[in-house]
C-alpha positions as CSV (number, residue, x, y, z in Angstrom):
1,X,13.6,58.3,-40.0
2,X,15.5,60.8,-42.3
3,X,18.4,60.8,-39.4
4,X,18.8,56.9,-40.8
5,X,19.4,58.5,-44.8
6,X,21.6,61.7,-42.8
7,X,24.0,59.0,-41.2
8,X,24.0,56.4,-44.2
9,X,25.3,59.5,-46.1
10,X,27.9,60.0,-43.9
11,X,29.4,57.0,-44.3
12,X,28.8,57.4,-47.8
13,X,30.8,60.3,-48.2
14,X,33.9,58.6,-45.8
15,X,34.2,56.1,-47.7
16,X,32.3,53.4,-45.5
17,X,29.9,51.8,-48.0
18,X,28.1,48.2,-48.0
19,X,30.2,45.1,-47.2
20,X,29.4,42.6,-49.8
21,X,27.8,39.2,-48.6
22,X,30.3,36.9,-49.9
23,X,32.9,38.9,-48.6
24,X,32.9,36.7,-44.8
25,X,36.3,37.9,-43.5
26,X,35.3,41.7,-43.4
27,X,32.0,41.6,-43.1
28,X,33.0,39.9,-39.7
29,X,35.6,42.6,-39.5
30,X,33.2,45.5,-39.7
31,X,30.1,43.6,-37.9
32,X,33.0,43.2,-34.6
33,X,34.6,46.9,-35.3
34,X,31.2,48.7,-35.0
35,X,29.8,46.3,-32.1
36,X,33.0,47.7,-30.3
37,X,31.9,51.1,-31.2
38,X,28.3,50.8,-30.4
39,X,29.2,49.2,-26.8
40,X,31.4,52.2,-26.1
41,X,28.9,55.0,-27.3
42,X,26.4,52.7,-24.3
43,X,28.9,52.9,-22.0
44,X,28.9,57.0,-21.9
45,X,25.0,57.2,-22.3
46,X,24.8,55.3,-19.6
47,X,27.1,57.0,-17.5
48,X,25.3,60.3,-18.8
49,X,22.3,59.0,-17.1
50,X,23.5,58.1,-13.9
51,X,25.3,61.8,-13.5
52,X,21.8,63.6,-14.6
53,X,23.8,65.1,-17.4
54,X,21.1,66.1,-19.9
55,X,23.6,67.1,-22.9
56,X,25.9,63.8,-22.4
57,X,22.7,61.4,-22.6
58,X,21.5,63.6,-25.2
59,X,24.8,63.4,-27.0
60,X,25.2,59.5,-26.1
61,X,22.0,58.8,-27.4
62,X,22.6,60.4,-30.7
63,X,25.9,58.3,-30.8
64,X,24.4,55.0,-30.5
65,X,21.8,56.1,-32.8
66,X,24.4,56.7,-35.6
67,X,27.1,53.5,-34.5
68,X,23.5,51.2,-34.9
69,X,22.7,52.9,-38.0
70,X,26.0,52.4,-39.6
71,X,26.0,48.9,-38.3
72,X,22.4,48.1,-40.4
73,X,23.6,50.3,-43.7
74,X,26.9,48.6,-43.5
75,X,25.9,45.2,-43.2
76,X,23.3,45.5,-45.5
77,X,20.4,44.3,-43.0
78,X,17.0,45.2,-43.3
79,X,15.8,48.8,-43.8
80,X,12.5,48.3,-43.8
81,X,12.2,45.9,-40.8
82,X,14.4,48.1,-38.7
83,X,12.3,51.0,-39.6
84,X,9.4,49.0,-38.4
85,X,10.6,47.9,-35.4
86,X,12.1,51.5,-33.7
87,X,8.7,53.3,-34.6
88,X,5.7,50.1,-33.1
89,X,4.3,51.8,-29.7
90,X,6.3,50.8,-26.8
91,X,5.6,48.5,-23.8
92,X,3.2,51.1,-21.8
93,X,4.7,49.7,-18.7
94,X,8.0,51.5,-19.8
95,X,8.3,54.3,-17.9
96,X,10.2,57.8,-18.4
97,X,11.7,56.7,-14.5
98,X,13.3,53.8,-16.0
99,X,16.2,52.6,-14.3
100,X,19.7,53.0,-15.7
101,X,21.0,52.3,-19.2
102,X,22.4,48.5,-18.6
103,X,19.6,46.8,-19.8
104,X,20.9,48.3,-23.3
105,X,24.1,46.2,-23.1
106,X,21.6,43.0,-23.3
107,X,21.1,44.2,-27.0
108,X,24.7,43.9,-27.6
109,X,25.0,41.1,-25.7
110,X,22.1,39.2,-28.2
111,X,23.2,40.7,-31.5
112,X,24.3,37.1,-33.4
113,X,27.7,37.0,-34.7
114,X,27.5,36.8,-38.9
115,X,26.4,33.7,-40.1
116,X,22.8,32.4,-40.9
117,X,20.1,34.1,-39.4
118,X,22.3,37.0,-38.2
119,X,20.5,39.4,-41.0
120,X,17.3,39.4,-39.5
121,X,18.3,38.4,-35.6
122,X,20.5,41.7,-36.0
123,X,18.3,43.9,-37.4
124,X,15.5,43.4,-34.6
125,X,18.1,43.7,-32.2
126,X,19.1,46.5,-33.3
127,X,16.3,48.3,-33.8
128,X,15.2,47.6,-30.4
129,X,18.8,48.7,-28.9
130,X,17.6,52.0,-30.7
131,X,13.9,52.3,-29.6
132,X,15.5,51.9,-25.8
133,X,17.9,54.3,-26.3
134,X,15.5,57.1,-27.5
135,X,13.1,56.9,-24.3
136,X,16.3,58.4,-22.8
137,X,15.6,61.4,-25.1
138,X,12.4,61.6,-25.2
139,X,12.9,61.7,-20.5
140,X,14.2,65.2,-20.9
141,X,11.2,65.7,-23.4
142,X,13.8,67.0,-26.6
143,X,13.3,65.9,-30.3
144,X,14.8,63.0,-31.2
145,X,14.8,64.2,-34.8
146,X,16.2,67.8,-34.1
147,X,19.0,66.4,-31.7
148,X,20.1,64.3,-34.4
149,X,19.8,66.9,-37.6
150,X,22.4,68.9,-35.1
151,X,24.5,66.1,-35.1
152,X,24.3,65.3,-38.7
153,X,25.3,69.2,-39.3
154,X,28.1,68.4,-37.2
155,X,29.5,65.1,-38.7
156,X,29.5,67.0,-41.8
157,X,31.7,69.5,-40.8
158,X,34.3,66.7,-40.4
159,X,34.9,66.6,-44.0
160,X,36.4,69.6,-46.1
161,X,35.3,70.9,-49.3
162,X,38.5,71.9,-51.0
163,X,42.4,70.6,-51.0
164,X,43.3,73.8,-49.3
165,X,41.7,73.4,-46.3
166,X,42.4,69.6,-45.8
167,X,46.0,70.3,-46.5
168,X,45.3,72.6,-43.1
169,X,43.7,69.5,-41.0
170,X,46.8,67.4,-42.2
171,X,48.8,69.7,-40.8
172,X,46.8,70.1,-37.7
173,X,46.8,66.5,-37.4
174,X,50.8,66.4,-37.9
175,X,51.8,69.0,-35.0
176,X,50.0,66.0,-32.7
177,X,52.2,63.5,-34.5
178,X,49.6,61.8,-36.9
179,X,50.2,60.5,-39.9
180,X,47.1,60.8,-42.2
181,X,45.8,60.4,-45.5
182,X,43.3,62.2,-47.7
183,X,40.9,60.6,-49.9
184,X,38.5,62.2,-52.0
185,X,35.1,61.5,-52.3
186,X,32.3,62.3,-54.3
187,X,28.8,61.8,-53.5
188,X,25.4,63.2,-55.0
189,X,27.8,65.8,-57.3
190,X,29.7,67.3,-54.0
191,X,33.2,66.6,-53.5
192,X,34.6,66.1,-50.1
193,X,38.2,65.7,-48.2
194,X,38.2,63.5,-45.9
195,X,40.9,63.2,-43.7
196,X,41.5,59.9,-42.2
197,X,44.6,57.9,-39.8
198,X,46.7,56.2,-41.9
199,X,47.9,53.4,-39.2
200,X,46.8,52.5,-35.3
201,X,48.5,55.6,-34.0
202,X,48.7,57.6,-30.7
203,X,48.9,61.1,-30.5
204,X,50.8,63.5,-28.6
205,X,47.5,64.4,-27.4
206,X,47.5,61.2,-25.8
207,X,44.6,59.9,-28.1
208,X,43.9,56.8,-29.9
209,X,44.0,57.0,-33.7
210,X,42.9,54.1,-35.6
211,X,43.5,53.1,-38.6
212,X,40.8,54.1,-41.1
213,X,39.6,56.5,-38.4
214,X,38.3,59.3,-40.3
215,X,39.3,62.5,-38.1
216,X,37.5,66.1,-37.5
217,X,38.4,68.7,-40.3
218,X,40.2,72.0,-38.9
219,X,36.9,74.0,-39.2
220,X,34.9,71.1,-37.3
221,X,31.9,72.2,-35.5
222,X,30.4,70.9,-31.9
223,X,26.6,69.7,-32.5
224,X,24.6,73.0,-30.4
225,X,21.3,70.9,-28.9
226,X,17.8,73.2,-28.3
227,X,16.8,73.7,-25.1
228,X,14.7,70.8,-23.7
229,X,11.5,70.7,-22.9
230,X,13.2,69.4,-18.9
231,X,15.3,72.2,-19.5
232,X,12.7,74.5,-19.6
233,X,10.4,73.5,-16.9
234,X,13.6,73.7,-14.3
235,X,14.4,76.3,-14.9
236,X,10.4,78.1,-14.3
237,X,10.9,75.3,-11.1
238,X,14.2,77.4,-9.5
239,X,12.2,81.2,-10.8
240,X,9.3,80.1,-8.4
241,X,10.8,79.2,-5.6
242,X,8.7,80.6,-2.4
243,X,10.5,80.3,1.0
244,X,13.0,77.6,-0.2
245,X,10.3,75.3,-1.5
246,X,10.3,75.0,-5.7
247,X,7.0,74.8,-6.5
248,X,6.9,71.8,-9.4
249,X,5.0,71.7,-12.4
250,X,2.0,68.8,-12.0
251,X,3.3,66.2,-14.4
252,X,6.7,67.1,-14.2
253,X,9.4,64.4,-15.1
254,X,11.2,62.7,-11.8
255,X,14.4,63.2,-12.9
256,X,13.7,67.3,-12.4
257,X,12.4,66.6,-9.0
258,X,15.9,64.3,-8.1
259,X,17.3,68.0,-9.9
260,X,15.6,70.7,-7.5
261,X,16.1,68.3,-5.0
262,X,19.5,68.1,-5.0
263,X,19.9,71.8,-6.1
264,X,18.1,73.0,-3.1
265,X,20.4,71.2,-0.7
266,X,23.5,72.7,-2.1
267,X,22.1,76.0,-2.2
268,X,21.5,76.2,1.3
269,X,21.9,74.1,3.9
270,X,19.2,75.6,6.2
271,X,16.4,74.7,3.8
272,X,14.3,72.1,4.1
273,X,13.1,70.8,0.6
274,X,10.4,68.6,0.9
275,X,8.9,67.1,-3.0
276,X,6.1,65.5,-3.6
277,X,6.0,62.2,-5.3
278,X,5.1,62.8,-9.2
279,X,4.4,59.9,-11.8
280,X,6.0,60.3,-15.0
281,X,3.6,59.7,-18.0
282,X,4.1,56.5,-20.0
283,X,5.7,56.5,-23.5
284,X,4.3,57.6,-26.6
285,X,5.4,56.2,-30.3
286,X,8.6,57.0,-30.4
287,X,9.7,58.3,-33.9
């Protein structure tokens, strides 16, 4: 689980540390600020999935990934238990054909406001929001781990190393009519920039600022995903392609075969593409 240490660094360097337990008024504050956040990164997953987007369900799962990972370092809930709990071996009746992402909005749903019990209610519920997120992943048979050291990289890039260059993201920020604020921090010897929205703001761009946002550095960097294991055996699918008919690859995913399907069609509309059924494998530990 070193993406958990990647993204609790993160908010380490912008300045998002540990709310303390006596402190009720923000740790309800943060606790209802990243729920909202967390609900809107499962929102676009979802969505991902139901367009057979690889890269956006990729990329949404990553996102949940780090909103419920700043949710348990932020609240202080339990590491270990959380750790637990994402890696046990899955329900085998949990299929790589599961059907869309709203189950994942029970999760939310459940999560106890703060109060007693919330700590360890929370943390399970959380961890299992996680675990159900990843089988989404693990469908297009990437690497959880590699997907999310790419966007770790990114997030990074967010942050500039020297008052020069976050002098050049204010400005960048202030041709779309944001007012921002630098703070410095300094974590594990490195000093950082980080450039965050001074008020609830809308830009020029038409985009939502808020307040405490912390915003993308001028030399900000996309996270670049490796090509997926789905990826991969689609594309071998459409190479061998005999008379119109792909020829599949036993064991390959459904979600490949709803692909060449629906490929096929719009390549031509006098073939006739006929696909076998194919069983997706069940789950495996999940890490």
């Amino acid at each position: 689980m070193q993406h958990y240490y990647d993204i609790v660094r993160i908010n380490e360097i912008a300045g998002n540390g540990r709310v303390p337990e006596d402190d009720l008024s923000m740790r309800h504050t943060v606790f209802t600020r990243q729920l909202g956040l967390i609900q809107e990164e499962v929102k676009e997953l979802a969505e991902g999935y139901l367009a057979e987007n690889e890269h956006e369900v990729r990329d949404g799962v990553a996102d949940v990934l780090v909103t419920t990972h700043g949710l348990i370092h932020r609240m202080g809930w339990y590491e270990d238990l959380y750790f637990k709990l994402i890696t046990v071996q899955l329900d085998e009746d949990i299929r790589l054909d599961w059907p869309p992402g709203w189950a994942l909005t029970d999760y939310l749903q459940a999560i106890p406001a703060v109060g007693p019990g919330a700590a360890h209610a929370g943390t399970a519920l959380a961890a299992g929001l996680v675990r159900t997120a990843m089988i989404f992943t693990k469908m297009y048979g990437a690497d959880v781990e590699a997907d999310m050291k790419a966007v770790y990289e990114s997030l990074l890039s967010k942050f500039d190393a020297d008052p020069e260059t976050a002098e050049l993201t204010r400005q960048k920020y202030e041709r779309l009519g944001v007012v921002t604020e630098i703070r410095k921090t300094t974590v594990e010897g490195t000093d950082y920039y980080v450039t965050v929205s001074s008020r609830d703001q809308v830009g020029n761009d038409s985009v939502v600022y808020p307040a405490g946002k912390f915003l993308k550095s001028v030399h900000f960097r996309q996270p670049v995903f490796a090509q997926s294991e789905y990826s991969k055996r689609r594309e071998q699918a459409l190479a061998s392609e005999s008379d119109g008919v792909p020829q599949l690859i036993t064991g390959t995913d459904p979600v490949i075969a709803r692909h060449l399907s629906k490929d096929s069609a719009e390549s031509s509309e006098s073939r006739h593409v006929e696909l076998g059924s194919v069983e997706a494998s069940g789950t495996d530990n999940v890490q």
